[in-house]
N, C-alpha and C positions, 0 to 999 in steps of 0.2 A: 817767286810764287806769284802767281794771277789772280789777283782779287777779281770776288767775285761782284755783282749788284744785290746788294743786300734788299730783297724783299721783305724779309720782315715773319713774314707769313709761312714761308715756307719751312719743313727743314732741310737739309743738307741730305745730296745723297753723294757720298767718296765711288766712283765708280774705277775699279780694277780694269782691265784690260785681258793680259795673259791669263787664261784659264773662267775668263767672263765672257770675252765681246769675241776674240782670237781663242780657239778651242785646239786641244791640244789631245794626245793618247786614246785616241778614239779607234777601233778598227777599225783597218782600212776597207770592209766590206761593210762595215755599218758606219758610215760616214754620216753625220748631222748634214741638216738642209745648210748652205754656205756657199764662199767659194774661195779662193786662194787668190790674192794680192800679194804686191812684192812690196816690203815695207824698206825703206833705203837697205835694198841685198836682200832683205830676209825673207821668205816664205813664211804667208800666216794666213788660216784659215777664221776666215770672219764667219760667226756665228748669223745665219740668214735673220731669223726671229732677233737679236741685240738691235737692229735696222728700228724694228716694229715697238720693241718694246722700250726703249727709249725716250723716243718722243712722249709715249704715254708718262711713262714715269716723271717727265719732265714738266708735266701739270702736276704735278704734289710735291713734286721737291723742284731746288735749286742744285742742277749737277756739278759734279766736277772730278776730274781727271784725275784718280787716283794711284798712278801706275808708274815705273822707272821710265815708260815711254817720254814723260814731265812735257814739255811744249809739244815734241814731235807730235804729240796724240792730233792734236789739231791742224798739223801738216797731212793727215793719212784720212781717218775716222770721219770726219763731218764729209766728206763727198763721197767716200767705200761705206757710207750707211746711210748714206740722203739723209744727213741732220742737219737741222738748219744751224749755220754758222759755228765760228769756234766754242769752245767750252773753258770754262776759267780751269786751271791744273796746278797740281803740288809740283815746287820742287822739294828737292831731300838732300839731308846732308852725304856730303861722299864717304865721308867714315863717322857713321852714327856710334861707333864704338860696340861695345860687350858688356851693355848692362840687363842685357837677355829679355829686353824689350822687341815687338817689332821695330823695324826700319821704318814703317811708315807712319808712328803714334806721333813724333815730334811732329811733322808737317800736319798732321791733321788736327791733334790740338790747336794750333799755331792758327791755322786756317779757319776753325769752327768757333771758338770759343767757347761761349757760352747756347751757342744753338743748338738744337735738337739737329741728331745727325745720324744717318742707316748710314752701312759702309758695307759694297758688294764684293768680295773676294773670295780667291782660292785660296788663299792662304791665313786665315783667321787659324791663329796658337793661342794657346791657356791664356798668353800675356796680353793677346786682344782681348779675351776674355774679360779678365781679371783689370783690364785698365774698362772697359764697358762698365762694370760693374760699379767704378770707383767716381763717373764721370756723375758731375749733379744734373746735367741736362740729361734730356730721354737719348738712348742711345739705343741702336740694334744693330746687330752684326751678323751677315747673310753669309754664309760661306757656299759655294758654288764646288761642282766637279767640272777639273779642265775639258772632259769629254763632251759636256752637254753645255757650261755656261748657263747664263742668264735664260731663266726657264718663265711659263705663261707662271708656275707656282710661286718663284720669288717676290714678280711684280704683283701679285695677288696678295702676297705678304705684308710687300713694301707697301701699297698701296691701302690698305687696311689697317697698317699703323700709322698712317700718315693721317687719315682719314679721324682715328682715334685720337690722334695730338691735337685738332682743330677742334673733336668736341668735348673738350676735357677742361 
């Protein structure tokens, strides 16, 4: 795992990948603004707007790579989205086992501690949920559709509770 530079100030924002920044199940006549990159073999459509709204979000939080992509993210994404430099990223256990949590609660406890932390994905379940709920720091959980990703509405979200944790 990549630690990150603790600002202090900021909170955390876990940023997903598949079904955030790479869009997915979209028709193929009404295809999102984008373009197709070849990620080691694989075909993936980067979401045009994740470029734009990134950087911005990167003034209210401290990012980080929250995706199976783990290091690769930073071999692809900082130059297919004109981001500046790499980004700190989770790795995961390889068999997190069947205690019918996400996969990805261990590494992001592990990673945030005690900070206030947004977590962008398509895949938020009752057990993101219900682990949100249970966490004593501020916590919010944006769930996205793989068609559209990372929308002007999330970062308006995200942005507006970030905005709230500084004056609170």
């Amino acid at each position: 795992m990549s630690k990150p530079p603790h600002t202090g100030d900021k909170p955390l924002l876990f940023v997903d990948i598949d079904g955030v920044i790479s869009l997915f199940g979209f028709e193929s006549d009404r295809r999102p603004a984008g373009r197709w990159v070849n990620v080691d073999g694989m075909l993936h459509f980067l979401s045009a707007a994740a470029g734009e709204h990134l950087p911005r979000l990167a003034e209210s939080y401290d990012l980080v790579w929250c995706s199976g992509w783990e290091e690769r993210a930073n071999d692809h994404l900082p130059h297919a989205l004109a981001l500046p430099g790499p980004l700190p990223f989770l790795s995961f256990a390889r068999a997190p086992g069947d205690t019918g949590a996400h996969w990805k609660l261990d590494a992001i406890d592990a990673h945030a501690g005690q900070r206030p932390l947004a977590w962008i994905d398509d895949a938020i379940t009752d057990a993101c949920e219900a682990w949100a709920a249970r966490r004593r720091a501020p916590t919010l959980l944006v769930p996205t559709e793989p068609p559209t990703g990372l929308t002007a509405a999330h970062v308006a979200t995200l942005e507006d509770w970030a905005r709230r944790l500084t004056h609170s």
